[in-house]
C-alpha positions in Angstrom: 4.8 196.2 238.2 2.5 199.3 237.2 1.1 199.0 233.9 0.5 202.0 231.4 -2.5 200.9 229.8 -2.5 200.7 226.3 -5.7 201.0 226.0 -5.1 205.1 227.0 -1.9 205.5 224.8 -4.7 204.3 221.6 -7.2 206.8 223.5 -4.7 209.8 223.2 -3.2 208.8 219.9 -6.8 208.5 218.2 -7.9 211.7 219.7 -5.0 213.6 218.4 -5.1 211.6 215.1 -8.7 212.7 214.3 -7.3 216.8 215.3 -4.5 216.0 212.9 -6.9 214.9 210.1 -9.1 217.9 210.6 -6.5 219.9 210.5 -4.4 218.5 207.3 -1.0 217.4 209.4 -2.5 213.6 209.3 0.1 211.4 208.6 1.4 207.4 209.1 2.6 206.3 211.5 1.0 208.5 213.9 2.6 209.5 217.2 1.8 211.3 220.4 3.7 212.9 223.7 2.5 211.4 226.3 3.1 212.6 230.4 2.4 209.7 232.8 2.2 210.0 236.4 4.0 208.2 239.6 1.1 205.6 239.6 1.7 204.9 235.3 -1.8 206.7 234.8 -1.6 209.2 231.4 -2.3 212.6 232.4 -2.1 214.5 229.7 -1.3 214.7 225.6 0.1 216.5 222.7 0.8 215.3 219.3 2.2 217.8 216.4 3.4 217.0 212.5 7.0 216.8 213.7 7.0 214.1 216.2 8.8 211.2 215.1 8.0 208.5 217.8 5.8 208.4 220.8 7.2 210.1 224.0 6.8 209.6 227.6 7.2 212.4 229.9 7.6 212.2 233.8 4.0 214.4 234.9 5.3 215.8 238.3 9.0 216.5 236.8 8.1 217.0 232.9 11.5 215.4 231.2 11.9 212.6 229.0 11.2 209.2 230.0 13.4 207.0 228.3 13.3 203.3 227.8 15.5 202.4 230.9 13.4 205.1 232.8 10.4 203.3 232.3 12.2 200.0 233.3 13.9 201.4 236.6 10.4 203.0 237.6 8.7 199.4 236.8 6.4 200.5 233.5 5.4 198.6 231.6 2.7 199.0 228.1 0.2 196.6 228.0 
């Protein structure tokens, strides 16, 4: 099963938390747009005020991952 690390979801979010902050479009809970590549390795990142949960894009494609999406390609957050 390929893992998307946590570890670089927190990376991303805490990046874009800290532009959010110095900015004045902070809020909680926090949430970020995430593309991930064939191999589950984050590629790239965008958070804005308006997101409302995290979202996973396909990198090579760029649509929506959705949960079953990342089931079918064997993703899995750790």
């Amino acid at each position: 099963m390929k893992s998307i690390k946590n570890s670089s979801v927190k990376f991303h979010r805490r990046y874009w938390k800290k532009v959010a902050k110095e900015n004045g479009w902070d809020r909680d809970p926090f949430f970020v747009q995430i593309w991930i590549d064939k191999n589950g390795k984050v590629r790239d990142s965008v958070s804005t005020r308006v997101l409302d949960k995290d979202l996973f894009l396909d990198y090579d494609d760029d649509y929506l991952l959705s949960a079953d999406d990342l089931k079918e390609r064997n993703f899995k957050i750790r």
